[in-house]
Structure formats: structure tokens, C-alpha cells
C-alpha positions in Angstrom: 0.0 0.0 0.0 2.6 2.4 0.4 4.7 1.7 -2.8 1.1 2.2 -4.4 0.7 5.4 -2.7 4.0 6.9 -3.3 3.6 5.8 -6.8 0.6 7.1 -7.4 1.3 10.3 -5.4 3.3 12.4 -8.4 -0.1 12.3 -10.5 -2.4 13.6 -7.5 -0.2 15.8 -7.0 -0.5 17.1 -10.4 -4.1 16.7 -10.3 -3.8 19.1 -7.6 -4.1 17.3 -4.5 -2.2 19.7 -2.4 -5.0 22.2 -3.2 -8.0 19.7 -2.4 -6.7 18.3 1.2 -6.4 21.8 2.3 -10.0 22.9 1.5 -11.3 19.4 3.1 -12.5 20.1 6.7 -11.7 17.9 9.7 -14.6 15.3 9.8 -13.9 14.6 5.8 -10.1 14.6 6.9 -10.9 12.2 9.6 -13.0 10.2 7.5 -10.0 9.8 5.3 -7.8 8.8 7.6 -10.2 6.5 9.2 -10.7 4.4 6.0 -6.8 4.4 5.4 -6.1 3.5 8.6 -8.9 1.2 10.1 -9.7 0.1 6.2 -6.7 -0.4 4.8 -3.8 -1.1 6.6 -5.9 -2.7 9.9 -7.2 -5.2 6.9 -4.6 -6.3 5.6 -2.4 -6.9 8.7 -5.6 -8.8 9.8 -5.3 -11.0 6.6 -1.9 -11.3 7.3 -2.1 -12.3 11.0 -5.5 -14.8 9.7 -3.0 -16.9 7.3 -0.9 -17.1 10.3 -3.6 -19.0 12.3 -5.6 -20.8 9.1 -5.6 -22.2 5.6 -5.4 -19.9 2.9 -8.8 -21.1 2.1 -10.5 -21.0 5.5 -9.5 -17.5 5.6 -10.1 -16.7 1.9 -14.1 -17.2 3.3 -13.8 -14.5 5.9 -13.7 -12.2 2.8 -17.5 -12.2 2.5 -17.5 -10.3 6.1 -16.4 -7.5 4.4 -19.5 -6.2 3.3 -21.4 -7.1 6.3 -19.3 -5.0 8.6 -19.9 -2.2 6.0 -23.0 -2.9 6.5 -22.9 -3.0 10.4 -20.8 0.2 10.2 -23.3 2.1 7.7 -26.1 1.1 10.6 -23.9 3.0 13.2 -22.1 5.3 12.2 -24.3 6.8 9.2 -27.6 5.6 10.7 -28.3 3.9 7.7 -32.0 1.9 7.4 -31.3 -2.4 7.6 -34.1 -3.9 6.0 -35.2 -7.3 6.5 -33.6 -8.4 2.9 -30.3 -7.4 4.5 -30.9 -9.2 7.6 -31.6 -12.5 5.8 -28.9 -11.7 3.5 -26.5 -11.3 6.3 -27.7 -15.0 7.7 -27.1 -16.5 4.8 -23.3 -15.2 4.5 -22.7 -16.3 8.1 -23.9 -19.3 7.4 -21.6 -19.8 5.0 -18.7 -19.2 6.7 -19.9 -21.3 9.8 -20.3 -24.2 6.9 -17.2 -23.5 5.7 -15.4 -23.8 9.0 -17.3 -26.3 10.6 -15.0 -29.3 11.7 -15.2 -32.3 9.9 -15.7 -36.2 11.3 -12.4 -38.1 11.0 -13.2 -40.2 7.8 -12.2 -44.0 8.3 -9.7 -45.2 5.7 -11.5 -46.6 2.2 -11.6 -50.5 2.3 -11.3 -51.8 -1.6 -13.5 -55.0 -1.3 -11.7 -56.2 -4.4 -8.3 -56.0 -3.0 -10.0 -57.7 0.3 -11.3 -60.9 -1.9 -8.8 -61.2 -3.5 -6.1 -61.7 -0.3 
């Protein structure tokens, strides 16, 4: 994220950035910084410190949180209406990733009855 940024940062400066984060105010400022911080970087150390602890593909599932906490966040922080359509939606996504996690019974080893008649 910061190689991107610094990258990136000659064009917005060109594109006048400079000019456009002084006119912001605080809350938009903070707003910024909130989604940089808590957004960005706070996500992918998360991810990071996830592959530590799971399978790339048990924690490839948690990606469908993502818009549920959004969601969660819009509710709270924007006071955003949840509708019963989200609600259900919202199940359904949890569900998954319960599914998806849920342990599995230790499978007994396959018995070929071929091989076993024919010993």
C-alpha cells in the first residue's frame, strides 16, 4: 500500500491534491484517515495475522464479512436503514462461513473389497 501510494502520489499531486486536502475540513479529513487507517492497513495486517492462524482457504471465506461489517458500520455510524432483505442476507453469509469452518468427522480409511477378496 505504500509503494502504491508513493507511486501514485506524483499524478495527484498534479491533479492538484495539495489544493483539495487543504480545502477538506476535519470530519472529511478524519473520514480519510479512518478508511486508510482502520480500512486499509488494519485489513490487511488482519489477513496477514489470519494466514498465520488458518488455511489460505478458510481464511479466503472470511472475505465475504467484508461487506457485512460495512454494513454494520453504515447502521452506526451513518444511521443507515437495515431492511429485512439485508438481515436474511446477512444470515445466509454467516452461514456460510460457519459451513465453511465447521469441523469435519475423521473419515475412516476406504476398504477396496476387491483388494480384500482377492487376499
Amino acid at each position: 500500500m505504500v509503494i502504491g501510494t508513493l507511486f501514485l502520489l506524483p499524478a495527484a499531486l498534479l491533479e492538484g491534491l495539495s489544493s483539495a486536502v487543504v480545502r477538506l475540513n476535519g470530519r472529511t479529513l478524519a473520514l480519510v484517515l479512518f478508511l486508510g487507517v482502520l480500512g486499509g492497513a488494519l485489513g490487511w495486517y488482519l489477513t496477514a495475522f489470519a494466514l498465520t492462524r488458518l488455511t489460505p482457504t478458510q481464511a479466503a471465506v472470511y472475505i465475504n464479512l467484508n461487506p457485512l461489517t460495512a454494513m454494520v458500520l453504515a447502521a452506526t455510524l451513518l444511521n443507515e436503514r437495515i431492511t429485512g432483505l439485508l438481515v436474511v442476507g446477512f444470515s445466509i453469509v454467516v452461514a456460510g462461513v460457519v459451513l465453511m469452518n465447521w469441523p469435519t468427522r475423521v473419515r475412516t480409511a476406504w476398504v477396496d473389497p476387491l483388494r480384500v477378496a482377492a487376499q
